[in-house]
py3Dmol code that shows the C-alpha trace and the ligand (Angstrom):
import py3Dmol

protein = """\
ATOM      1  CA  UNK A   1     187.457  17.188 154.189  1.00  0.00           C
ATOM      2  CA  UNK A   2     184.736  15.060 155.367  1.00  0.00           C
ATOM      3  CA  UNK A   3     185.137  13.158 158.627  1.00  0.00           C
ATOM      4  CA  UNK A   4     181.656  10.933 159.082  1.00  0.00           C
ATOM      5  CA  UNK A   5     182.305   7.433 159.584  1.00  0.00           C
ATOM      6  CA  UNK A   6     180.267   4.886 157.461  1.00  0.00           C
ATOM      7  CA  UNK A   7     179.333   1.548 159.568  1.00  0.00           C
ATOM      8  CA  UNK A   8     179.180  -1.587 157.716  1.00  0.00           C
ATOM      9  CA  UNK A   9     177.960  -4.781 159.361  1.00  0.00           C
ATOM     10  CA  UNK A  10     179.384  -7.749 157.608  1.00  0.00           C
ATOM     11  CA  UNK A  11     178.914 -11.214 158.045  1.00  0.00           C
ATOM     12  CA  UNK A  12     181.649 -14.329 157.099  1.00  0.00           C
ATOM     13  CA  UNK A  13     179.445 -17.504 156.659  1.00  0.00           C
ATOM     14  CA  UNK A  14     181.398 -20.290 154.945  1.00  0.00           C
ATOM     15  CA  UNK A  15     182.535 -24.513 155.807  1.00  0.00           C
ATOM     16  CA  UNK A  16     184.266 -24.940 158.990  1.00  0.00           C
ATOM     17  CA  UNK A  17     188.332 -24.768 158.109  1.00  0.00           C
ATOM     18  CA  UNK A  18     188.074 -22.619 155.079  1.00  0.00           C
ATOM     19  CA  UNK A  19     190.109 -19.638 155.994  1.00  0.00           C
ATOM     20  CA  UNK A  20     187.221 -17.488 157.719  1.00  0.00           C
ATOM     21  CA  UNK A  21     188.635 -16.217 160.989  1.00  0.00           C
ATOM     22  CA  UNK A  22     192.168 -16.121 158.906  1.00  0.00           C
ATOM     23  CA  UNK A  23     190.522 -13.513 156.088  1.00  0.00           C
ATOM     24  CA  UNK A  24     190.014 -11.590 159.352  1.00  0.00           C
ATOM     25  CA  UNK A  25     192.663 -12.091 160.868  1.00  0.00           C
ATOM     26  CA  UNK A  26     194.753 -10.458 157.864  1.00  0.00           C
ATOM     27  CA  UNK A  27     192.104  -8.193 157.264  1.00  0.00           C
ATOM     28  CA  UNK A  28     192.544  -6.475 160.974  1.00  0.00           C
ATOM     29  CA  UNK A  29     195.977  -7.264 162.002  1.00  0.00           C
ATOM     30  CA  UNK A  30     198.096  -8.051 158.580  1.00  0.00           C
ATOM     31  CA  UNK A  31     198.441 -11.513 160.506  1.00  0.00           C
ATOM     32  CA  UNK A  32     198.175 -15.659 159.675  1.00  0.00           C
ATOM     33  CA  UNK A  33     198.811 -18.342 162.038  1.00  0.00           C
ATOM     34  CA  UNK A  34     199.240 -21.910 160.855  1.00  0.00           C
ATOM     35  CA  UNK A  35     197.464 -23.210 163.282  1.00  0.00           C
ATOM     36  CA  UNK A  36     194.300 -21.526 164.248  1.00  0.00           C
ATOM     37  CA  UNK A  37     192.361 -22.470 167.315  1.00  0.00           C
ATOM     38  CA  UNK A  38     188.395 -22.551 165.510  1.00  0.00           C
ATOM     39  CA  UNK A  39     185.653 -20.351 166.393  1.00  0.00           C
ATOM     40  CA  UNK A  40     183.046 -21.123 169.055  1.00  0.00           C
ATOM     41  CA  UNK A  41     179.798 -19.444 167.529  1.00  0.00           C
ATOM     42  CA  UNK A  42     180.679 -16.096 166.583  1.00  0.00           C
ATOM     43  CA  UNK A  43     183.486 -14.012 166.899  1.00  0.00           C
ATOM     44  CA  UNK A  44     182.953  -9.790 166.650  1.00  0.00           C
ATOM     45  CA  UNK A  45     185.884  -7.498 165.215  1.00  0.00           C
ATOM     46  CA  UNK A  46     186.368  -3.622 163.737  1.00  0.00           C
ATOM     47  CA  UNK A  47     188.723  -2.419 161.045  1.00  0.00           C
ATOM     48  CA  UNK A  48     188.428   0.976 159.762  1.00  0.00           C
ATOM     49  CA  UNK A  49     189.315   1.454 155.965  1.00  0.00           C
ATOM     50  CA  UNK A  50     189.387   4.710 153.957  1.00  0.00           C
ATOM     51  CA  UNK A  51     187.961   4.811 150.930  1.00  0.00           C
ATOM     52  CA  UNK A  52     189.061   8.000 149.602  1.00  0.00           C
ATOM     53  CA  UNK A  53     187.630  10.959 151.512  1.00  0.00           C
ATOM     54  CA  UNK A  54     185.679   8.752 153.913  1.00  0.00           C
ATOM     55  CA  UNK A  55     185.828   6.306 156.536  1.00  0.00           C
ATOM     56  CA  UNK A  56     184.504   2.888 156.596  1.00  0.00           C
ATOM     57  CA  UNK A  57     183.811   1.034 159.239  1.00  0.00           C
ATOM     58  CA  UNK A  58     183.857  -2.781 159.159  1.00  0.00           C
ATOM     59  CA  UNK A  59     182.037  -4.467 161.801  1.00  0.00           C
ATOM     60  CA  UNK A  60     182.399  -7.774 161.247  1.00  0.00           C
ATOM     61  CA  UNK A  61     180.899 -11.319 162.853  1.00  0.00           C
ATOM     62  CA  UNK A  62     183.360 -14.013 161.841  1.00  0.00           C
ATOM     63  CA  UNK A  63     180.862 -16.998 162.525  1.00  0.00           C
ATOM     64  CA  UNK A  64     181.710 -20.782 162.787  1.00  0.00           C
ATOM     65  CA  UNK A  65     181.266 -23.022 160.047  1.00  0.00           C
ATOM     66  CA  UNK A  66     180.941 -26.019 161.952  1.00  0.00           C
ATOM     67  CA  UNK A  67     177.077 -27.176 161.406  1.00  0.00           C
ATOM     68  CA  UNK A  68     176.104 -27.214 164.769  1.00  0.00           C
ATOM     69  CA  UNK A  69     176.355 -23.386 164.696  1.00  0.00           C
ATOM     70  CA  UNK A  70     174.738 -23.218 160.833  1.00  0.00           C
ATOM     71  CA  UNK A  71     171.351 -22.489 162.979  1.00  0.00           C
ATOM     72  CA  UNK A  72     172.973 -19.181 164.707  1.00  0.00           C
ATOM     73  CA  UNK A  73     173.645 -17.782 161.513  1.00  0.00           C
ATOM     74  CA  UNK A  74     170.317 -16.192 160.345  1.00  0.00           C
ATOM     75  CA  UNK A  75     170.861 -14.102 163.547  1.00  0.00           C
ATOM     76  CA  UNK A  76     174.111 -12.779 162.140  1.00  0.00           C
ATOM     77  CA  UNK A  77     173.243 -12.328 158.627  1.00  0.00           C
ATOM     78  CA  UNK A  78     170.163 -10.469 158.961  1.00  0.00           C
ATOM     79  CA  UNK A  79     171.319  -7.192 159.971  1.00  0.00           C
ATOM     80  CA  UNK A  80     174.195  -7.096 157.902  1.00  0.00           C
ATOM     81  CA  UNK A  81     175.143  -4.991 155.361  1.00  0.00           C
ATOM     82  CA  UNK A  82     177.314  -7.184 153.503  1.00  0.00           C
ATOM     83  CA  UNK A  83     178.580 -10.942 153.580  1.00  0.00           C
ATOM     84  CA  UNK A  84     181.717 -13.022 152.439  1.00  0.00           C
ATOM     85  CA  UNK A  85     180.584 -16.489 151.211  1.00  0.00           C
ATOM     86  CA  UNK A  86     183.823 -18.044 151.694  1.00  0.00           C
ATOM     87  CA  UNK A  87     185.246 -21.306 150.034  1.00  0.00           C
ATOM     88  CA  UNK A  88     188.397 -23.560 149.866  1.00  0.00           C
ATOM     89  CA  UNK A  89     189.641 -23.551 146.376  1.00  0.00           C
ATOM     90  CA  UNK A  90     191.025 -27.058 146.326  1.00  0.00           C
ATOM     91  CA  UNK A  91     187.834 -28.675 148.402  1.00  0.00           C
ATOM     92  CA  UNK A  92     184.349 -28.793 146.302  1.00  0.00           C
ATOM     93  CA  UNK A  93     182.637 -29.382 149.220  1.00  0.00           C
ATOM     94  CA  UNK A  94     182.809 -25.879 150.626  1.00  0.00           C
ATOM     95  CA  UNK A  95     182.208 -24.380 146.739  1.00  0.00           C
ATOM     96  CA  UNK A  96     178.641 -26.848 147.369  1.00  0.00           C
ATOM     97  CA  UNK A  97     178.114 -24.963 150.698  1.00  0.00           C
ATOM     98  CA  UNK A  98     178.955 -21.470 149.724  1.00  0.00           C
ATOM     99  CA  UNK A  99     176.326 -22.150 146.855  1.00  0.00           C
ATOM    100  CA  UNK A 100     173.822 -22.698 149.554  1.00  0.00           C
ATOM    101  CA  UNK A 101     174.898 -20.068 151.699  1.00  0.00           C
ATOM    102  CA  UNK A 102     174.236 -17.730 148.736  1.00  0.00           C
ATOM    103  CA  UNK A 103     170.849 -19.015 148.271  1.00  0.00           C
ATOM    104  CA  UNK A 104     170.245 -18.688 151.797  1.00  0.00           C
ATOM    105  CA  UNK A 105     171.168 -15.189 152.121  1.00  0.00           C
ATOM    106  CA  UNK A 106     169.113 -13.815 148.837  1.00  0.00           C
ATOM    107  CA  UNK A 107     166.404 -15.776 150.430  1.00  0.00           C
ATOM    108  CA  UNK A 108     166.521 -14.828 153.898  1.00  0.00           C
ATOM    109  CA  UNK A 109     168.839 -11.085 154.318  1.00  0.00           C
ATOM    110  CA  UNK A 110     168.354  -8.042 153.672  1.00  0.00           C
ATOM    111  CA  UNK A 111     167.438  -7.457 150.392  1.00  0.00           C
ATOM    112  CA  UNK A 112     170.364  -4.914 149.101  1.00  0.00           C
ATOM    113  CA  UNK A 113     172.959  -7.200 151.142  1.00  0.00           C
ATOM    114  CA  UNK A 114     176.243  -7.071 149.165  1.00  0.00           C
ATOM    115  CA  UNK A 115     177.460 -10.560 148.707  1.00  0.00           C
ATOM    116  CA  UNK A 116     181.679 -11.082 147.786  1.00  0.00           C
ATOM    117  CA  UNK A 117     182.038 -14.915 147.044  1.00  0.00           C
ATOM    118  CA  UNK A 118     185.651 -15.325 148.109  1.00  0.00           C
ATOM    119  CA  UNK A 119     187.777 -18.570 146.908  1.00  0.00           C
ATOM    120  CA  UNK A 120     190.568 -18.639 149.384  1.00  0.00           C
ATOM    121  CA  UNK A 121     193.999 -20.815 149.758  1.00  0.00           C
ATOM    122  CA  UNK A 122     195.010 -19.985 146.035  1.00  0.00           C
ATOM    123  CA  UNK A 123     198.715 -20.079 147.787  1.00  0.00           C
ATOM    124  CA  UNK A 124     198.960 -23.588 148.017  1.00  0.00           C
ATOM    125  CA  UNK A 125     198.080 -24.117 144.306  1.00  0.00           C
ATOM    126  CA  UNK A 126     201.350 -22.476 143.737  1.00  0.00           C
ATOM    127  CA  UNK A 127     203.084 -25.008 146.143  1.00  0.00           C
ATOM    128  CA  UNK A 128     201.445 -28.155 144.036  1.00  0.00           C
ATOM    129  CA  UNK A 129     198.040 -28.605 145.633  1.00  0.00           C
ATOM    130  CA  UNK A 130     195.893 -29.405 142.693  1.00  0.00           C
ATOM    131  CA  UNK A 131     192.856 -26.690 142.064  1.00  0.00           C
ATOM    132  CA  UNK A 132     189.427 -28.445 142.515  1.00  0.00           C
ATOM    133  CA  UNK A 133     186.700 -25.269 142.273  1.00  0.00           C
ATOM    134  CA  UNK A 134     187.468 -23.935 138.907  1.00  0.00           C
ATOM    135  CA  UNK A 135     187.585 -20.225 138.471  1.00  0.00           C
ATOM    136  CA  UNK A 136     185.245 -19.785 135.509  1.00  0.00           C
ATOM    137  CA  UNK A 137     182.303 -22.035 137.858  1.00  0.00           C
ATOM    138  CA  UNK A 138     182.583 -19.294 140.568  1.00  0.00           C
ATOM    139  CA  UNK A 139     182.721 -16.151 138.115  1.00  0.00           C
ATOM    140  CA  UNK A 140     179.210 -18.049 136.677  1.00  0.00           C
ATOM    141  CA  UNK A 141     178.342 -18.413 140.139  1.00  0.00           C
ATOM    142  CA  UNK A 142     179.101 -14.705 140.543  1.00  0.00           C
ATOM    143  CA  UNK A 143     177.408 -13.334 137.460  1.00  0.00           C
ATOM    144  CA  UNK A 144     174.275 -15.105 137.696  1.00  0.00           C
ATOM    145  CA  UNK A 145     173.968 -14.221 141.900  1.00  0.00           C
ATOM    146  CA  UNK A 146     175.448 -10.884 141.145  1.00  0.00           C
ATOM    147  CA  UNK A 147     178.219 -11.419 143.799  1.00  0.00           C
ATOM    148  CA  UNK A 148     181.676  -9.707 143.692  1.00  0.00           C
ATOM    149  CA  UNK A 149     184.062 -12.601 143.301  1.00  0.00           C
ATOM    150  CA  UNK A 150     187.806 -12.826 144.659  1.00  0.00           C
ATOM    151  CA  UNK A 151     190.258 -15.138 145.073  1.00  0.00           C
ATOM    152  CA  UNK A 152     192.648 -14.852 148.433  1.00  0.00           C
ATOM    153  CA  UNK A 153     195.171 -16.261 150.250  1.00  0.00           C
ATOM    154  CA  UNK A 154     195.053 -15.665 154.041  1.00  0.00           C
ATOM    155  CA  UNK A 155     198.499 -16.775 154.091  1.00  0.00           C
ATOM    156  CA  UNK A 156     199.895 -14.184 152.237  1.00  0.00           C
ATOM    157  CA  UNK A 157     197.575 -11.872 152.282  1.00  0.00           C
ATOM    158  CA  UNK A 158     196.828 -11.751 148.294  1.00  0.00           C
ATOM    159  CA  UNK A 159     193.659  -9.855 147.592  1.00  0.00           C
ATOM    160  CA  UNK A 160     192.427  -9.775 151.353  1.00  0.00           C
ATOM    161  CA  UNK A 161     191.991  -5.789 151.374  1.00  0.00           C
ATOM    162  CA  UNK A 162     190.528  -5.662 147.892  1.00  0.00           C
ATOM    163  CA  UNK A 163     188.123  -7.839 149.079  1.00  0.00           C
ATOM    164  CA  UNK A 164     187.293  -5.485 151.880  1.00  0.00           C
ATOM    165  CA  UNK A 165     187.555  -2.425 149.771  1.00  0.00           C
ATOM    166  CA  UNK A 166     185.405  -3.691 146.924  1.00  0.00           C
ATOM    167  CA  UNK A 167     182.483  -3.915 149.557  1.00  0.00           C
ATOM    168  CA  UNK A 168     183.487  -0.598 150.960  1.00  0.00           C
ATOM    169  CA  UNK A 169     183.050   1.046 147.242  1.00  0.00           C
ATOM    170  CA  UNK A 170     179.609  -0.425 146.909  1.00  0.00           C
ATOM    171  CA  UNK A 171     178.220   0.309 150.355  1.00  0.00           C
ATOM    172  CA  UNK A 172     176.150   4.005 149.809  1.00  0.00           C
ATOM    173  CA  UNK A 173     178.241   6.527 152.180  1.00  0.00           C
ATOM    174  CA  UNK A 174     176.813   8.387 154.860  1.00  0.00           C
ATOM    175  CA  UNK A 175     177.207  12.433 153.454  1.00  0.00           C
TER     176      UNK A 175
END
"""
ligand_1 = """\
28
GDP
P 187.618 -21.043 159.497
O 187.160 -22.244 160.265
O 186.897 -20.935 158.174
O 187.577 -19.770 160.277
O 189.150 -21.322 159.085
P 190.494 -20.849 159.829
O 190.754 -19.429 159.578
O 190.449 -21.339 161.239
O 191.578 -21.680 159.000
C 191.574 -23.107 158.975
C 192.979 -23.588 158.663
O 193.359 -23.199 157.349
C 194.047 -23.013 159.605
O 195.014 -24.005 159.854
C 194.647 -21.869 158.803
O 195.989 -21.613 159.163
C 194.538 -22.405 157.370
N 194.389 -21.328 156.365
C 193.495 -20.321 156.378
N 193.625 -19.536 155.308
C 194.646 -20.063 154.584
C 195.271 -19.688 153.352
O 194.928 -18.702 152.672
N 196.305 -20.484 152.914
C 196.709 -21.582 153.618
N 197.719 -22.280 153.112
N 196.134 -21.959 154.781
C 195.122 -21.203 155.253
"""
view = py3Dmol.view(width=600, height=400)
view.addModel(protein, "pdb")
view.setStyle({"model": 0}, {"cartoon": {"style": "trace"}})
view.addModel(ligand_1, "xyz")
view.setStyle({"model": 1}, {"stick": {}})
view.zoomTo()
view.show()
């Protein structure tokens, strides 16, 4: 039985409203509110995962997407282990930013950062809300950035943990 704990700094960069701070919100505390207050600057939680023999720590800056924060971000990104590049799933506009944020990150982090490109809100396509970021444009997105790629709902928690768990499989354990 091995007991060492592997820390993981990751990083949520994505447009203000797109289901950051929610993703985390699941992710720590199998929770959603409808009506989240948003994030002033950063935000700084844990969640331990384990990942067959060994533990994973997630330490994780939830950051705020509003632009007048964009300029904080290099400050959270460039430790970090890993990021989600988040996006909305029925507004282009964040698919647009996520692109950037992607290009920002290969640019500007560490060089073996482990990038998931996450389309959340897929629940409301099921309640009639018409699709507007096509999968197959993020899995080419994904392939050519070599990024994991998931879709997620916040909401009901769809694919939250694998998001978490993919990173965890990729991130070299401490032995
Ligand atoms: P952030 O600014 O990116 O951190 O976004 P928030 O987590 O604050 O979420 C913005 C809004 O979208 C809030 O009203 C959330 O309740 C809502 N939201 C977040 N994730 C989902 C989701 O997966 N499905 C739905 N239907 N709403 C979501």
């Amino acid at each position: 039985m091995n007991s060492s704990i592997t820390s993981v700094k990751l990083v949520l960069l994505g447009e203000a409203a797109v289901g950051k701070s929610s993703i985390v919100l699941r992710f720590v505390s199998n929770d959603f509110t409808e009506n989240k207050e948003p994030t002033i600057g950063a935000a700084f939680l844990t969640q331990r995962v384990n990942i067959g023999d060994e533990t994973v720590k997630f330490e994780i800056w939830d950051t705020a997407g509003q632009e007048r924060f964009a300029s904080l971000a290099p400050m959270y990104y460039r430790n970090a282990q890993a990021a989600l590049v988040v996006y909305d799933v029925t507004k282009p506009q964040s698919f647009i930013k996520a692109r950037h944020w992607v290009k920002e990150l290969h640019e500007q982090a560490s060089k073996g950062i482990i990038i998931a490109l996450v389309g959340n809100k897929i629940d409301v396509l099921e309640s009639g809300e018409e699709r507007k970021v096509a999968r197959e444009e993020a899995e080419k997105l994904a392939e050519e950035e070599n990024l994991l790629y998931f879709e997620t709902s916040a909401k009901t928690g769809e694919n939250v943990n694998e998001v978490f768990l993919a990173i965890g499989e990729k991130i070299p354990l401490k032995k």
